[in-house]
TIKEBA-689240 format. One record per residue (C-alpha): x, y, z. Coordinates in Angstrom, 3 decimals, m for minus. Layout:
BEGIN
{x->X | y->Y | z->Z}
...
! end
This chain:
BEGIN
{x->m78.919 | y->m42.271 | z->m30.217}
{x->m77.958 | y->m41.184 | z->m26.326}
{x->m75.658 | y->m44.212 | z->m26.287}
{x->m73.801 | y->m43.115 | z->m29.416}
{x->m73.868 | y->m39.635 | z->m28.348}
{x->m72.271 | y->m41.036 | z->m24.588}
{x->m69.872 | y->m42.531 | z->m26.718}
{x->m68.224 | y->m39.645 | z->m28.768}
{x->m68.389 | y->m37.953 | z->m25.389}
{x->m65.984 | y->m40.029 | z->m23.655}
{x->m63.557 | y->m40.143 | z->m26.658}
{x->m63.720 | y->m36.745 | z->m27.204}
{x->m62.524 | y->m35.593 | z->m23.599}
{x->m60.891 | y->m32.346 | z->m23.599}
{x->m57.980 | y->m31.916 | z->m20.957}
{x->m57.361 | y->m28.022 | z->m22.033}
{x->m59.478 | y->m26.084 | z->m19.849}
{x->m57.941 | y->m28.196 | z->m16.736}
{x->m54.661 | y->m27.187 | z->m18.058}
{x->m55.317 | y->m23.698 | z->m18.207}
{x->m57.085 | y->m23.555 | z->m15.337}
{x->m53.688 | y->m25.311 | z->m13.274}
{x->m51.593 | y->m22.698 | z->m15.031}
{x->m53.767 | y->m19.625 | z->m14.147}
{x->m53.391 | y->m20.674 | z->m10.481}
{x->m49.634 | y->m21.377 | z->m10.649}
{x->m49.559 | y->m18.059 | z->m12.572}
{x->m51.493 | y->m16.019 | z->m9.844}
{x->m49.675 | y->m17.676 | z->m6.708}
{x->m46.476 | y->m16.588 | z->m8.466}
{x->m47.124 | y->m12.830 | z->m8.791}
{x->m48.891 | y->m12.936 | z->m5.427}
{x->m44.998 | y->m14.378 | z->m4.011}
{x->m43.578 | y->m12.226 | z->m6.670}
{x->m45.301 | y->m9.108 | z->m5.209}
{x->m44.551 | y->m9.884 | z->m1.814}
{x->m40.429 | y->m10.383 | z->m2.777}
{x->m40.392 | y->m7.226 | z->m4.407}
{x->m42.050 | y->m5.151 | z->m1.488}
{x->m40.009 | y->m6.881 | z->1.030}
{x->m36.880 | y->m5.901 | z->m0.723}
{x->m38.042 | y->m2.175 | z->m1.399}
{x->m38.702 | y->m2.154 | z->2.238}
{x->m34.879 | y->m3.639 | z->3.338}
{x->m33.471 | y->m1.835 | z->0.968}
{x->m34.268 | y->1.495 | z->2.157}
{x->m32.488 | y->0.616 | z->5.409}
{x->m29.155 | y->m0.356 | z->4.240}
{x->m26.963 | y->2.553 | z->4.680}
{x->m25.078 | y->0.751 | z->1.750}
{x->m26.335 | y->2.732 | z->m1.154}
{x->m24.295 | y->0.348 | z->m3.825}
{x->m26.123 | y->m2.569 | z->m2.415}
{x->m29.666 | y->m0.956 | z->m2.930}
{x->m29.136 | y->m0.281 | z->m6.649}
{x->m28.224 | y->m3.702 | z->m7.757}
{x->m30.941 | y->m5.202 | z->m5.681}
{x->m33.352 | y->m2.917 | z->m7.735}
{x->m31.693 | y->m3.774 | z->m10.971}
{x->m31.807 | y->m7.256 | z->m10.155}
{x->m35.773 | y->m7.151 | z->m9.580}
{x->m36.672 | y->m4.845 | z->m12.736}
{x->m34.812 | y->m7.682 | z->m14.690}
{x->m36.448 | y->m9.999 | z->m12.852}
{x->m39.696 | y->m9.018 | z->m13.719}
{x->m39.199 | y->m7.965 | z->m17.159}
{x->m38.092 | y->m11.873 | z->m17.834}
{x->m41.492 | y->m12.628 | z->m15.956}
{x->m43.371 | y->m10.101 | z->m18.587}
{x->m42.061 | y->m12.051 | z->m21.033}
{x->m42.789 | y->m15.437 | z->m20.169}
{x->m46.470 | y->m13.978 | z->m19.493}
{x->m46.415 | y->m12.829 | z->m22.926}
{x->m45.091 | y->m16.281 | z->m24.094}
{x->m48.317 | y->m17.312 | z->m22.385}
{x->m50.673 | y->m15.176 | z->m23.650}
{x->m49.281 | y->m15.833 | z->m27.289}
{x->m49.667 | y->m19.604 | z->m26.846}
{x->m54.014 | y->m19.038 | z->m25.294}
{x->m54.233 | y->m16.947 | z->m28.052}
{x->m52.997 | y->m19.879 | z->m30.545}
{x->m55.250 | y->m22.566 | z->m29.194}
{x->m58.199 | y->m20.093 | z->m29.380}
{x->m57.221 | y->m19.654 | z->m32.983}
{x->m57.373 | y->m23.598 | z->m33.425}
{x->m60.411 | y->m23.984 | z->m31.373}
{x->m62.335 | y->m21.501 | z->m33.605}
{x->m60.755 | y->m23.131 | z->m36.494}
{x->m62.375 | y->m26.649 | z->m35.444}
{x->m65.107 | y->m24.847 | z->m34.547}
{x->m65.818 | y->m23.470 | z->m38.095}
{x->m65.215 | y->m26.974 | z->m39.473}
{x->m67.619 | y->m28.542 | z->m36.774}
{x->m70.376 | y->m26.376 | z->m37.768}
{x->m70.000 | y->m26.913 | z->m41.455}
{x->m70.122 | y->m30.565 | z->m40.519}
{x->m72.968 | y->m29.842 | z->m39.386}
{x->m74.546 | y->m28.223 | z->m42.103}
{x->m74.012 | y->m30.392 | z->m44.647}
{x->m75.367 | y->m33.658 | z->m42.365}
{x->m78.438 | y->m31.450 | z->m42.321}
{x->m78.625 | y->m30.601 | z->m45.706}
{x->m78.376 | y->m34.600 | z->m46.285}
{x->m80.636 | y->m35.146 | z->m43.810}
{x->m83.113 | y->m33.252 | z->m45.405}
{x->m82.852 | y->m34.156 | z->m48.620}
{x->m83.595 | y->m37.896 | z->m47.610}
{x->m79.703 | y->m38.435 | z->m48.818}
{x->m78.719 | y->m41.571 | z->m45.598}
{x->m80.316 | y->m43.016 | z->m42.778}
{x->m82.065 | y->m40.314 | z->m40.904}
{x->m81.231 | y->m41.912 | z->m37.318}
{x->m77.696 | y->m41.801 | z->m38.203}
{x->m77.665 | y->m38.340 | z->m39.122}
{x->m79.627 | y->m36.633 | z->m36.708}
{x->m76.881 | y->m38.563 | z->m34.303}
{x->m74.226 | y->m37.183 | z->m35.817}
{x->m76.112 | y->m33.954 | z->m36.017}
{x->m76.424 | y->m34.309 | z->m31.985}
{x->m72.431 | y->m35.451 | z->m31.176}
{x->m71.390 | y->m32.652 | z->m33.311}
{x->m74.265 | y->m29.690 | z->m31.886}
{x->m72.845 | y->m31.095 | z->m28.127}
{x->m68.967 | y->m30.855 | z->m29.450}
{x->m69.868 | y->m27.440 | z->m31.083}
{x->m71.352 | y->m26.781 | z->m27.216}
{x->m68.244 | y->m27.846 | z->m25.432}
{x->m65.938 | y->m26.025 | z->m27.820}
{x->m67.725 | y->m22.773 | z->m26.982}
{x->m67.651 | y->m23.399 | z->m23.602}
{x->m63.859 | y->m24.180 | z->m23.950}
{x->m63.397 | y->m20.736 | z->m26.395}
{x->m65.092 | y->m18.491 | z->m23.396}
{x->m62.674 | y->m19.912 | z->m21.137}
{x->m59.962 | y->m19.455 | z->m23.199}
{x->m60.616 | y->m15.620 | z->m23.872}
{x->m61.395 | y->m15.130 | z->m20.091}
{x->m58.118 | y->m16.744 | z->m19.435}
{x->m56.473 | y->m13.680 | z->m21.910}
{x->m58.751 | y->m11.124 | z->m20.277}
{x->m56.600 | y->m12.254 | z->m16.936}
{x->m53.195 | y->m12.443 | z->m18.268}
{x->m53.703 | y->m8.830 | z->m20.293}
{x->m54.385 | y->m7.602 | z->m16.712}
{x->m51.694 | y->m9.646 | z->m14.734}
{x->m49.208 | y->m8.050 | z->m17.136}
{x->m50.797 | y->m4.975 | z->m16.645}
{x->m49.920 | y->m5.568 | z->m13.005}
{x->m46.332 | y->m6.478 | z->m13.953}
{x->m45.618 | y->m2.880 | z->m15.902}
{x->m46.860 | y->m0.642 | z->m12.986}
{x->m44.861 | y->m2.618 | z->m10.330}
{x->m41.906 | y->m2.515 | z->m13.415}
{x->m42.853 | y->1.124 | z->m13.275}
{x->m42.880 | y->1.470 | z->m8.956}
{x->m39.265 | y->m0.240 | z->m8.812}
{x->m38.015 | y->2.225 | z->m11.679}
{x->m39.240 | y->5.299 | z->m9.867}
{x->m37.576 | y->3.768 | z->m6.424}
{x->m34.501 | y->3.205 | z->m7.905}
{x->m34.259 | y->7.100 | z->m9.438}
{x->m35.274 | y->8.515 | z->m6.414}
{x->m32.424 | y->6.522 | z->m4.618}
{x->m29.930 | y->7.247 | z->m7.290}
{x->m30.965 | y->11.211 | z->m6.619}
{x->m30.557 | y->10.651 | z->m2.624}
{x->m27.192 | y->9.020 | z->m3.417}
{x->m26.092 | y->12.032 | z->m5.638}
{x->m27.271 | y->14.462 | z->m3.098}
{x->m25.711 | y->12.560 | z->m0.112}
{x->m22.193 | y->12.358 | z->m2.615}
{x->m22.258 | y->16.284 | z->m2.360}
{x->m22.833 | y->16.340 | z->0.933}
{x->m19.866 | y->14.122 | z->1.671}
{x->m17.482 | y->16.335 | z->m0.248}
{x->m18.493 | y->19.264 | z->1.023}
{x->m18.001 | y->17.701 | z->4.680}
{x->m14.969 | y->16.586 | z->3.346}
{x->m13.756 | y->19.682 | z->2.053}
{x->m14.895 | y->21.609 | z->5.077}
{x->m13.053 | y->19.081 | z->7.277}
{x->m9.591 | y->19.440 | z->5.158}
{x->m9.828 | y->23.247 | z->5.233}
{x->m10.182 | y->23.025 | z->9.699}
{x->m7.336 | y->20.598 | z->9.889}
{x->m5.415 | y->22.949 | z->7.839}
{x->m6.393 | y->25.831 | z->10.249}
{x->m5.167 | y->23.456 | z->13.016}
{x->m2.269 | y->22.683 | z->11.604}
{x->m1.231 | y->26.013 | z->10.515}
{x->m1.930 | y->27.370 | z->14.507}
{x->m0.253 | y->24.411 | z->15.928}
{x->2.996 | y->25.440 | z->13.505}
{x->2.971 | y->28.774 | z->15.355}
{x->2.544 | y->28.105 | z->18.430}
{x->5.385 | y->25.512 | z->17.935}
{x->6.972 | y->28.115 | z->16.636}
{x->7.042 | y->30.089 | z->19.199}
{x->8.128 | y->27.388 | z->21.991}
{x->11.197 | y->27.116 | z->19.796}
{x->11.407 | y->30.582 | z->19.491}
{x->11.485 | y->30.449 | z->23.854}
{x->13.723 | y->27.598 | z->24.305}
{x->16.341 | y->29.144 | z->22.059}
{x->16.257 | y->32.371 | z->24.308}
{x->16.448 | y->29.803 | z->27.479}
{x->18.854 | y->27.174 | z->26.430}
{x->20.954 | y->29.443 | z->23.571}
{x->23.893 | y->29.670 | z->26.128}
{x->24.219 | y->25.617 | z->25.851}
{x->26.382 | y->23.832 | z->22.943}
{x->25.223 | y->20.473 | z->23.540}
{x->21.354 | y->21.759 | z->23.210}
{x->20.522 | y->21.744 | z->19.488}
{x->17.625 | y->21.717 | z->16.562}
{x->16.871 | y->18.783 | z->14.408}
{x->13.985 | y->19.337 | z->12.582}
{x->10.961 | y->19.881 | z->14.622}
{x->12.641 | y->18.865 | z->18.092}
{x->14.819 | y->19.831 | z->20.504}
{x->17.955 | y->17.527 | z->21.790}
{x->19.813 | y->16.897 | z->24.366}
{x->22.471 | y->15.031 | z->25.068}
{x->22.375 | y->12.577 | z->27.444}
{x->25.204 | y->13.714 | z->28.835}
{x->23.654 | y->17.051 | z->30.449}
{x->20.519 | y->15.362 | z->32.034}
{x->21.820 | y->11.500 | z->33.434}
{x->25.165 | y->10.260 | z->34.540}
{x->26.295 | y->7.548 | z->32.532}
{x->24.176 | y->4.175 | z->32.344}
{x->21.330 | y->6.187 | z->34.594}
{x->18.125 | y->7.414 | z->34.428}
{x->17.815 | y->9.854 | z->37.019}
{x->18.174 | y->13.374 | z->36.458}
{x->20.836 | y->15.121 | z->37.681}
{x->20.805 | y->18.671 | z->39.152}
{x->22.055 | y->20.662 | z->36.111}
{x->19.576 | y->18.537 | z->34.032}
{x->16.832 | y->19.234 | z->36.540}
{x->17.962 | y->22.994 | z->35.843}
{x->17.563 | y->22.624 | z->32.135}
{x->13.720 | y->20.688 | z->32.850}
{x->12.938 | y->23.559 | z->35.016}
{x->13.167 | y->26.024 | z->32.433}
{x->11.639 | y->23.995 | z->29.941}
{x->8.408 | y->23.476 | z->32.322}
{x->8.261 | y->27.150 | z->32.625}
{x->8.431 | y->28.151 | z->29.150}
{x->5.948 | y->24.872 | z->28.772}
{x->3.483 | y->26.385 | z->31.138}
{x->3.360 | y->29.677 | z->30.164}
{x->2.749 | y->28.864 | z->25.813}
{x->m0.044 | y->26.497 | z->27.632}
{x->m2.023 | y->29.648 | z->28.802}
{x->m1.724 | y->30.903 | z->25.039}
{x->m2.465 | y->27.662 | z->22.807}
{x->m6.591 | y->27.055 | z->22.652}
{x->m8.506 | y->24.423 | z->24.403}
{x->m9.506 | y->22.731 | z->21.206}
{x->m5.765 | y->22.292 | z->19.931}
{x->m5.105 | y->18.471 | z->21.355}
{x->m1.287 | y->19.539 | z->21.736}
{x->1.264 | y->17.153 | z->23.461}
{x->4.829 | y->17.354 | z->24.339}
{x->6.842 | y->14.232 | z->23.246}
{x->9.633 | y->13.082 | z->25.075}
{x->12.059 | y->10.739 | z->23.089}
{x->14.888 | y->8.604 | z->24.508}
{x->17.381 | y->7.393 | z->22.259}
{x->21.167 | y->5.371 | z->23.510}
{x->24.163 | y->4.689 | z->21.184}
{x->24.798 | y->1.325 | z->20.243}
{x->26.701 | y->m0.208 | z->22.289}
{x->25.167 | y->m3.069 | z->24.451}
{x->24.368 | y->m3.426 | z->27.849}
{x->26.235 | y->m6.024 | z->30.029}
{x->22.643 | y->m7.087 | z->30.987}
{x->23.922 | y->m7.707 | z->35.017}
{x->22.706 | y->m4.027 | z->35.985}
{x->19.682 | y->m2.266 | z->36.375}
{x->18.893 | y->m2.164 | z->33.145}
{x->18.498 | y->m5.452 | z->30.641}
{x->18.990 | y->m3.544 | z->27.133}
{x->19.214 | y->m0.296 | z->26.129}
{x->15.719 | y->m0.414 | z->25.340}
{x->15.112 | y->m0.522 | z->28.554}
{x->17.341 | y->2.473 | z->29.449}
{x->15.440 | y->4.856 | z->26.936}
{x->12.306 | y->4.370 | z->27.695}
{x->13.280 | y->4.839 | z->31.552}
{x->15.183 | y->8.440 | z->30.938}
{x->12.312 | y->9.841 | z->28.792}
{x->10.157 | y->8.257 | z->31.858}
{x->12.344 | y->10.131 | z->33.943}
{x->12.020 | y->13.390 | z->32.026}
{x->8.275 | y->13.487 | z->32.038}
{x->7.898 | y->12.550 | z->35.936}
{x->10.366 | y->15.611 | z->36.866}
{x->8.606 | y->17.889 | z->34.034}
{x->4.676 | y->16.612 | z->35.968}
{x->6.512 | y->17.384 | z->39.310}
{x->6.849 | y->21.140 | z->37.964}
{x->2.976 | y->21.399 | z->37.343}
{x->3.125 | y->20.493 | z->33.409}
{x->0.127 | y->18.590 | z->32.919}
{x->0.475 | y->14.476 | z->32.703}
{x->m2.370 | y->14.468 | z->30.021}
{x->0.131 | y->17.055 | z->28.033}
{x->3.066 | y->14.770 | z->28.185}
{x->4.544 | y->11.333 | z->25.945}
{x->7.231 | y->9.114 | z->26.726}
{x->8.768 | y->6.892 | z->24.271}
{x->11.889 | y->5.057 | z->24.100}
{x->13.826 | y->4.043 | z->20.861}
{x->16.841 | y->2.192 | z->22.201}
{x->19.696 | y->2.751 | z->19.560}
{x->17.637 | y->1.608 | z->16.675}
{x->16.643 | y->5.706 | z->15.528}
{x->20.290 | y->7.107 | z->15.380}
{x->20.892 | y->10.675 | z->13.860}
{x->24.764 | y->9.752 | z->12.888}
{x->25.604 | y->6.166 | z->11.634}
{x->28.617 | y->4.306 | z->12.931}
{x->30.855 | y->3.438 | z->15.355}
{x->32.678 | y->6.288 | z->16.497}
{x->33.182 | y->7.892 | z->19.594}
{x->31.304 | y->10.965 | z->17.538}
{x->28.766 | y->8.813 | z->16.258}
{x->27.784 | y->7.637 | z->19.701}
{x->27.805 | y->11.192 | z->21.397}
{x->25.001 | y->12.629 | z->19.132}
{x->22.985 | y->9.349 | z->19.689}
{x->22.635 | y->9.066 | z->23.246}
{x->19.955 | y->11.894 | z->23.062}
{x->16.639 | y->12.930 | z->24.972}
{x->14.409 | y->14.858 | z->21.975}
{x->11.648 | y->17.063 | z->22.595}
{x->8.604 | y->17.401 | z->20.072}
{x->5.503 | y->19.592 | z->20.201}
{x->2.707 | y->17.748 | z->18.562}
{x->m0.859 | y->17.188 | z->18.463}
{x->m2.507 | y->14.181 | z->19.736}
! end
């Protein structure tokens, strides 16, 4: 009877619990790598400044782990189906049972044989239990693993409103900055325009008796004429005279314009178009109007304007205020302009 009941043992080897067992242990080292991803990434993402960034990474993990929830629940549904089978065979086993008993003693069949099959099928109805308890603890787990699974679900959702919130506020912040910002420059610009105004306003009273001295725009011109001899760049005396008076008038709107208006006075040198032989000082006429505005800002330092106050640019003939070749054309182009800006 032991040998027969050794027997039905060994072909009746049940690889389940292992099974479950291996998958409880795969299950619980993935939340335990799962758990340690998602805090990792709350963590870095509350120190990128890049607020886009930290969203999607959220919305990533809560679809992350919702897929996870599911395949738990796939899990749990499939424990809970072989625990339905398992009581299943166990019903059968013990009316198996039963009615070998009821044979048995009725003195229906050999009596050894019976009480052996009695015996395989009492230690199968043993194992089976033992197999059913594991089974139900194995639920108990999962229930609370995805119990686990909604409150971090839960933790990411609650991060990810408060950072939406922190990006709203910060939005406002921006365009208020933003707003306040536009509204200074305006102020700026608006105090800039009269002080501007008013150096125009004093060059006109200096410089009104001169006919080659005009307005374009927003600058004063000269012509080349008044402050350089012909293919030169130094000054000469009547266009030192005309520099003079502009550094004074310079220097005294200085006093008047405020220490946090970045102003600067540009000096532009322009030529006509006609090219350079290239043998003399000078290789282009590049060359030549950068070296008279140069010139201009040196002589206008020399009469105490300030160097940090001052710009010199040259533009060669390629900015001309009258297009073509004429002997009028070329007069208003070979020009020295004067801009008040800000830096």
């Amino acid at each position: 009877m032991a040998l027969a009941r050794n027997r039905r043992r060994d072909r009746g080897v049940d690889y389940w619990p292992g099974f479950v067992d291996a998958l409880s242990t795969l299950l619980l080292a993935i939340m335990f790598l799962l758990t340690v991803f998602v805090v990792a990434q709350f963590i870095l993402s509350r120190e990128i400044t890049g607020k886009d960034e930290v969203l999607n990474r959220l919305n990533n993990q809560i679809a992350e782990l919702t897929e996870l929830l599911a395949l738990e629940k796939g899990n749990k549904q499939d424990l809970e189906d072989s625990l339905a089978a398992l009581q299943s065979s166990l019903a059968a086993s013990e009316g198996e049972r039963s009615r070998l008993q009821e044979l048995l003693s009725s003195g229906a069949g050999a009596a050894d044989a019976a009480n052996a099959q009695v015996g395989a099928l009492t230690d199968q109805l043993d194992e089976e239990r033992q197999v059913s308890a594991r089974a139900l603890n194995q639920i108990e787990l999962l229930n609370q693993q995805i119990a686990a699974l909604r409150a971090q679900i839960a933790a990411v959702e609650s991060a990810l409103q408060a950072s939406e919130a922190k990006d709203a506020a910060s939005q406002a912040k921006i365009s208020d900055l933003g707003r306040r910002l536009n509204v200074a420059l305006a102020q700026r610009v608006q105090e800039l325009n009269r002080y501007r105004s008013d150096f125009f306003g004093r060059l006109r009273e200096i410089l009104s008796d001169r006919e080659n001295i005009r307005i374009v725009g927003d600058r004063f011109v000269f012509q080349s004429e008044v402050l350089f001899p012909s293919g030169g760049d130094t000054l000469n005396p009547a266009g030192q005279a005309e520099m003079t008076k502009l550094a004074g008038a310079l220097l005294d709107l200085a006093k008047e314009i405020p220490a946090e208006i970045n102003w600067v006075l540009r000096v532009d040198g322009h030529t006509d178009n006609v090219p350079l032989s290239g043998t003399g000082r000078f290789a282009d006429n590049w060359q030549l109007s950068a070296a008279r505005a140069i010139s201009v800002v040196k002589f206008l330092v020399s009469q105490g304007v300030p160097a940090d106050r001052l710009v010199a640019a040259g533009f060669g003939e390629f900015q001309p205020l009258a297009e073509g070749d004429t002997p009028e054309a070329r007069d208003q182009n070979r020009r020295i302009e004067l801009k008040l800006t800000e830096r």
